[in-house]
C-alpha positions as CSV (number, residue, x, y, z in Angstrom):
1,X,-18.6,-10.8,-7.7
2,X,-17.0,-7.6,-8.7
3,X,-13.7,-5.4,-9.3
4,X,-14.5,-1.8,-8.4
5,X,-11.8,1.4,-8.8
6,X,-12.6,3.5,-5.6
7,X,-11.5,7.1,-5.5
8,X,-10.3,7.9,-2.6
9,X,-6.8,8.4,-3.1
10,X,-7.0,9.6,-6.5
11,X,-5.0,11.3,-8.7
12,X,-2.3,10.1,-6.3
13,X,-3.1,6.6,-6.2
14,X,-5.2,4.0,-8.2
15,X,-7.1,1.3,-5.7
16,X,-9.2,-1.7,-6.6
17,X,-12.0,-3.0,-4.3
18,X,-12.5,-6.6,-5.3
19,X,-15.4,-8.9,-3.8
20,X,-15.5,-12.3,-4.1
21,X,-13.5,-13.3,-6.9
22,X,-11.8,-16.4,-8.0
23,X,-8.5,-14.7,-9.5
24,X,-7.0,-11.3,-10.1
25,X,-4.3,-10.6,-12.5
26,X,-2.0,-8.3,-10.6
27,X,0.2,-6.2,-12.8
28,X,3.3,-3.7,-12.2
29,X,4.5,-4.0,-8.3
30,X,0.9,-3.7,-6.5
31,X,-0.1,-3.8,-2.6
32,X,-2.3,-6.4,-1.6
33,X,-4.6,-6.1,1.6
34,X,-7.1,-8.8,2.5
35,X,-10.1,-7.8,4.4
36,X,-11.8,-11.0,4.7
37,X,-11.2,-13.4,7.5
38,X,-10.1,-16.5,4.4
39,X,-7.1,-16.4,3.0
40,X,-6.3,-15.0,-0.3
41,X,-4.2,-17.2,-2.3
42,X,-0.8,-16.1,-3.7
43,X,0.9,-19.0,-5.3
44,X,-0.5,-21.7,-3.0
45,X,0.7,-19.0,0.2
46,X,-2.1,-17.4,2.6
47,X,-2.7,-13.9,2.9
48,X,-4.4,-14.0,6.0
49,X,-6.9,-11.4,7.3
50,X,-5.9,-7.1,7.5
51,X,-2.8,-8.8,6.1
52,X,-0.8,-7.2,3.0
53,X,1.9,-7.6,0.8
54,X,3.8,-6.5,-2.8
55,X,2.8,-8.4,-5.6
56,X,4.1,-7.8,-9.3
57,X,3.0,-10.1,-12.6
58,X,1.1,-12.5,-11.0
59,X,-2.7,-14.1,-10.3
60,X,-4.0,-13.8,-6.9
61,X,-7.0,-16.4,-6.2
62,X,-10.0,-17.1,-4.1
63,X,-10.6,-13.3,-2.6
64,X,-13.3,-12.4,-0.8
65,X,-12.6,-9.1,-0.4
66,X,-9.7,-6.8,-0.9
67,X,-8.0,-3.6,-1.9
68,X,-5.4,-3.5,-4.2
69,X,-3.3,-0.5,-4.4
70,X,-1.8,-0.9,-7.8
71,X,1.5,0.9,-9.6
72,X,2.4,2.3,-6.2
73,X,5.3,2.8,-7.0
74,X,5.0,5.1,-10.2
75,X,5.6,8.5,-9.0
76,X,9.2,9.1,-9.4
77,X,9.9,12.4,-7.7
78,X,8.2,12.1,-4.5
79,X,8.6,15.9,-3.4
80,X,6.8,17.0,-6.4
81,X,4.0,14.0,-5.1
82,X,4.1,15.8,-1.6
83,X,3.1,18.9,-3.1
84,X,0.1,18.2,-4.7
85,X,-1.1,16.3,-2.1
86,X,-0.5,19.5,0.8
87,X,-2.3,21.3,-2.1
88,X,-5.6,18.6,-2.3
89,X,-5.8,16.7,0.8
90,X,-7.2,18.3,4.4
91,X,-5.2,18.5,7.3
92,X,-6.4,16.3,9.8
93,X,-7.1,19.1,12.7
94,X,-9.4,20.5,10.0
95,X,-11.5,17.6,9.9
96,X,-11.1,16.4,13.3
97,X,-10.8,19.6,15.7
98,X,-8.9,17.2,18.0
99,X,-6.5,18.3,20.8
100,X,-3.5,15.9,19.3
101,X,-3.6,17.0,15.6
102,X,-3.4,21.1,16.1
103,X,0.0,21.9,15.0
104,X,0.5,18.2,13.3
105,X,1.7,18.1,9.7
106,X,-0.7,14.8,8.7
107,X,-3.2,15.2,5.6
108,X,-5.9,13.4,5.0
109,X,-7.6,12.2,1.5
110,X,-11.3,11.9,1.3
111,X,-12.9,8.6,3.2
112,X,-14.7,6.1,1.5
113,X,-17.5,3.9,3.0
114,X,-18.0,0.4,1.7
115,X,-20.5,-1.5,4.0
116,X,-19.3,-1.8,7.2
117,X,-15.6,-0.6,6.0
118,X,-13.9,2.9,5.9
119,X,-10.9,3.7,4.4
120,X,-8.6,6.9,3.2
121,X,-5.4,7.3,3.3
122,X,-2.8,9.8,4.7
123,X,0.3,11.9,4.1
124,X,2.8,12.5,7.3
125,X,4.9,15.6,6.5
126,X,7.3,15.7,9.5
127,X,9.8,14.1,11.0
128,X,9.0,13.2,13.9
129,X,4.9,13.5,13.3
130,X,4.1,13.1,17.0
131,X,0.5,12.8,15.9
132,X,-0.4,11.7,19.8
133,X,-1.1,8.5,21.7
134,X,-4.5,7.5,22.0
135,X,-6.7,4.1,22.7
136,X,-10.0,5.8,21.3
137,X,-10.6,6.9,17.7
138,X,-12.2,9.8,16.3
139,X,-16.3,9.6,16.0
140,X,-15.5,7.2,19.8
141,X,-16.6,4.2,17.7
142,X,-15.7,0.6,18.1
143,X,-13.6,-0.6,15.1
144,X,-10.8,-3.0,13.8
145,X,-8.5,-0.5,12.3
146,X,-4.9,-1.2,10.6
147,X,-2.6,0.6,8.8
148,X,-0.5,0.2,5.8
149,X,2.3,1.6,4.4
150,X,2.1,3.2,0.6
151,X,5.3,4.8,0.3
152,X,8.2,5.9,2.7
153,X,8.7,4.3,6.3
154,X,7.4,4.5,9.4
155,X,6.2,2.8,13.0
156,X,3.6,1.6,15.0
157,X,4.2,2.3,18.6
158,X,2.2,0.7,22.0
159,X,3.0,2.8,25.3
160,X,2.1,1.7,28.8
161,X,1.1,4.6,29.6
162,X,0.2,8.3,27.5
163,X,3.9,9.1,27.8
164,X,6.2,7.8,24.9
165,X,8.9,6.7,27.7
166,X,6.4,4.2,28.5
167,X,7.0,2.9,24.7
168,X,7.2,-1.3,24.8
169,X,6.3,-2.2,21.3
170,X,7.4,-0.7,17.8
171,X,6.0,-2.1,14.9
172,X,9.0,-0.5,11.3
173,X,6.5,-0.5,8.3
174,X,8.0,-0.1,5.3
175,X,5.8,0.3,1.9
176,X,3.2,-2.9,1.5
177,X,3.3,-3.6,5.2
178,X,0.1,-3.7,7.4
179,X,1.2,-3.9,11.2
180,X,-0.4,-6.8,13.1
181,X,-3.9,-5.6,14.9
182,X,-3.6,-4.1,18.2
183,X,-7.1,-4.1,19.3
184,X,-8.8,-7.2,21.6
185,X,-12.0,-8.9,21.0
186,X,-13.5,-6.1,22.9
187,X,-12.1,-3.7,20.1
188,X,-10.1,-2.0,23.4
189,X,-6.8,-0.7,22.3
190,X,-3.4,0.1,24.2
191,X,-2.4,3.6,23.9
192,X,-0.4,4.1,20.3
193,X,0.5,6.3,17.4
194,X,1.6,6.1,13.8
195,X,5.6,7.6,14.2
196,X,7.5,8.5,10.9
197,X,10.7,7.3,10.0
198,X,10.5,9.6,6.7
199,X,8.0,11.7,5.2
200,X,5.5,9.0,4.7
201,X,2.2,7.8,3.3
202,X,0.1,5.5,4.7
203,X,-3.6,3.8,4.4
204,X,-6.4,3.8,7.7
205,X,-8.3,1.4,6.9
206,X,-11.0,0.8,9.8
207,X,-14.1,-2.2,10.0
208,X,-16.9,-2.0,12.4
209,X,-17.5,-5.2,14.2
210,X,-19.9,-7.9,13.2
């Protein structure tokens, strides 16, 4: 059992790792994402698996594992936020080299590895991102990935086809939403991209398969 602070968004943000504990007191308006297949209990409600939430002033129960991202909420002028980050994080064709990021205005924060999890966050700086379709992930692995929203607003979109015209699914995220898994058993995904609504940040958050 333990309650671990991992650093990967800091300064920005402050994020607990908890493993297999019977209760957590959540304080000021906090994000909530389970990464265990039982359900964490909020007030005799499941939070089901690479599911997420807001919670404020209350005890969570029976968690297996989750992050918590807490005091999301705390940074008042969000501009002034979006600076510091541009000036800490990487751009993501800086770490990637990819075809689809050069030009894109999407930093990255450092990744952390926690067994067979990986997780970072990221800040989209345009309007529209048009960070690129794609069904494969960068290092071609197979993993259950989801996203959630910190702060700002944003989309998931599944395309037919690598066009956008072929859109025939969009997911709105707003903050303390994780969309609902897109990938099969087979971890095979349909082509899709993380689309802004506003300047935006939002957490990866990827599993390899058992």
């Amino acid at each position: 059992m333990s309650v671990r602070d991992v650093n990967f968004a800091e300064p920005f943000f402050s994020v607990k790792y908890i493993v297999r504990e019977p209760k957590f007191a959540v304080g000021e308006k906090s994000i909530v994402l389970n990464l265990a297949q039982n359900p964490i209990d909020i007030s005799r409600q499941g939070l089901g698996f690479f599911r997420s939430t807001v919670v404020t002033n209350f005890t969570i129960e029976h968690i297996e594992r989750c992050f918590v991202i807490e005091n999301f909420q705390r940074h008042v002028d969000h501009e002034e936020l979006f600076r510091h980050i541009r000036e800490t994080w990487t751009l993501m064709y800086e770490l990637t080299k990819l075809e689809r990021h050069k030009g894109v205005q999407l930093y990255r924060s450092p990744k952390i590895k926690l067994g067979n999890l990986e997780a970072n966050m990221c800040f989209a700086d345009a309007v529209p991102l048009k960070v690129g379709l794609h069904r494969t992930h960068w290092g071609d692995r197979p993993i259950r990935e989801a996203h959630t929203q910190i702060l700002g607003y944003g989309c998931m979109q599944q395309c037919r086809q690598q066009d956008v015209s072929t859109l025939y699914r969009e997911d709105p995220m707003s903050p303390g939403c994780t969309h609902e898994p897109m990938y099969d058993e087979d971890c095979v995904y349909p082509w899709h991209q993380y689309e802004t609504t506003t300047k935006a940040i939002f957490m990866a958050t990827e599993l390899q398969p058992d």
